[in-house]
C-alpha positions as CSV (number, residue, x, y, z in Angstrom):
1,X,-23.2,-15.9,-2.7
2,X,-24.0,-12.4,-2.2
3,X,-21.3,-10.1,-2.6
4,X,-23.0,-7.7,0.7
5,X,-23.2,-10.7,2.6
6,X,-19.5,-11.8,1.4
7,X,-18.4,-8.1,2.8
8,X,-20.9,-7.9,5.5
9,X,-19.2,-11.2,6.9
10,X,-15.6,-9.8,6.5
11,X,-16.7,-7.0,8.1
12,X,-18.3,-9.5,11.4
13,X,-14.5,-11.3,10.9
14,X,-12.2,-8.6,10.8
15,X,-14.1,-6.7,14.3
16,X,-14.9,-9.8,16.0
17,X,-11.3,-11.3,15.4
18,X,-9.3,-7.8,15.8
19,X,-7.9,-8.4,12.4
20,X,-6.6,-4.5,11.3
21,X,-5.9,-5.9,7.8
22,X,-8.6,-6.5,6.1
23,X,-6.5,-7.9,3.2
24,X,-5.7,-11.1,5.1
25,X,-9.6,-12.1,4.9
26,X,-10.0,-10.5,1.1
27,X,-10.6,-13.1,-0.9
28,X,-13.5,-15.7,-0.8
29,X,-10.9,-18.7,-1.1
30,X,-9.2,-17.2,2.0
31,X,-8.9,-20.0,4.6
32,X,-10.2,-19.6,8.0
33,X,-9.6,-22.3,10.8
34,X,-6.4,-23.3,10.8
35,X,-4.8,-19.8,8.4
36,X,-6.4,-17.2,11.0
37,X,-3.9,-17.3,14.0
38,X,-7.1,-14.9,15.9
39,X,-9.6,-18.0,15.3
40,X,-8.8,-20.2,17.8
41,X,-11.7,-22.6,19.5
42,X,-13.1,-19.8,21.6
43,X,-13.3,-16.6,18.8
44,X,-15.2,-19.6,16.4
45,X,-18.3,-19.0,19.0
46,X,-17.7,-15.3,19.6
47,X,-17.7,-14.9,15.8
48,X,-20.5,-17.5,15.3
49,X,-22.5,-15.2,18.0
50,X,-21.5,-12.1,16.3
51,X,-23.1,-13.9,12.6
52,X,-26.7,-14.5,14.8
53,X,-26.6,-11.2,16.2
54,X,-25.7,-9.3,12.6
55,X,-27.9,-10.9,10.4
56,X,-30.8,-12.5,13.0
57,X,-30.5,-16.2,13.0
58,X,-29.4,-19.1,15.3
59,X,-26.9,-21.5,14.2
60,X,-28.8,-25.0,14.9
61,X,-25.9,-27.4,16.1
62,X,-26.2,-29.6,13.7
63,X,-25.6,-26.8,11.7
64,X,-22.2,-26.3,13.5
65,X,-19.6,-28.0,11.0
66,X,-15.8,-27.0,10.2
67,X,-16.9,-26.9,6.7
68,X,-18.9,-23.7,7.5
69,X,-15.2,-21.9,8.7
70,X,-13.1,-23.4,6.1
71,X,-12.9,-19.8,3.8
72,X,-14.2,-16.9,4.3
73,X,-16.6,-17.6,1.1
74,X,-18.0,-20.8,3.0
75,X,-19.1,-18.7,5.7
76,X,-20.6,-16.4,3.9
77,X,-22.5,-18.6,1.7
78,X,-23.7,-20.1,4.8
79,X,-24.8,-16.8,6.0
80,X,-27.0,-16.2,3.1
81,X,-28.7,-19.2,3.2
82,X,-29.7,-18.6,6.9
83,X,-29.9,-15.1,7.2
84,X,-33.1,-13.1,7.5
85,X,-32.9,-9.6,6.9
């Protein structure tokens, strides 16, 4: 995974989400769904928009798994393999 991505992503987490500390999401083994009180059913499609908007690609639905917002290092690695810019 690429560590701008990895940061990049935490960035798209902690402003979508509202999340002041930025050490709750630090680490790439940091669970998401389930840990993150803010990332309820509703913020996973804000923040999923806020991903396609920041780095230009559309999740297919397919593509639309838990797995993807299990840790924050899942969703990045996601990221880089769809992003495109």
């Amino acid at each position: 995974m690429n560590s701008t991505t990895f940061e990049s992503v935490k960035d798209v987490i902690a402003d979508t989400l509202g999340i002041a500390d930025r050490a709750r999401i630090a680490e790439a083994s940091t669970p998401l769904f389930g840990n993150i009180p803010e990332l309820d059913s509703f913020a996973v499609l804000s923040l999923a928009s806020a991903l396609e908007s920041r780095f230009g690609f559309q999740i297919d639905d397919d593509d639309f798994t838990g797995e993807i917002f299990e840790t924050v290092g899942s969703l990045a690695a996601f990221v880089d393999r769809h992003r495109t810019h």
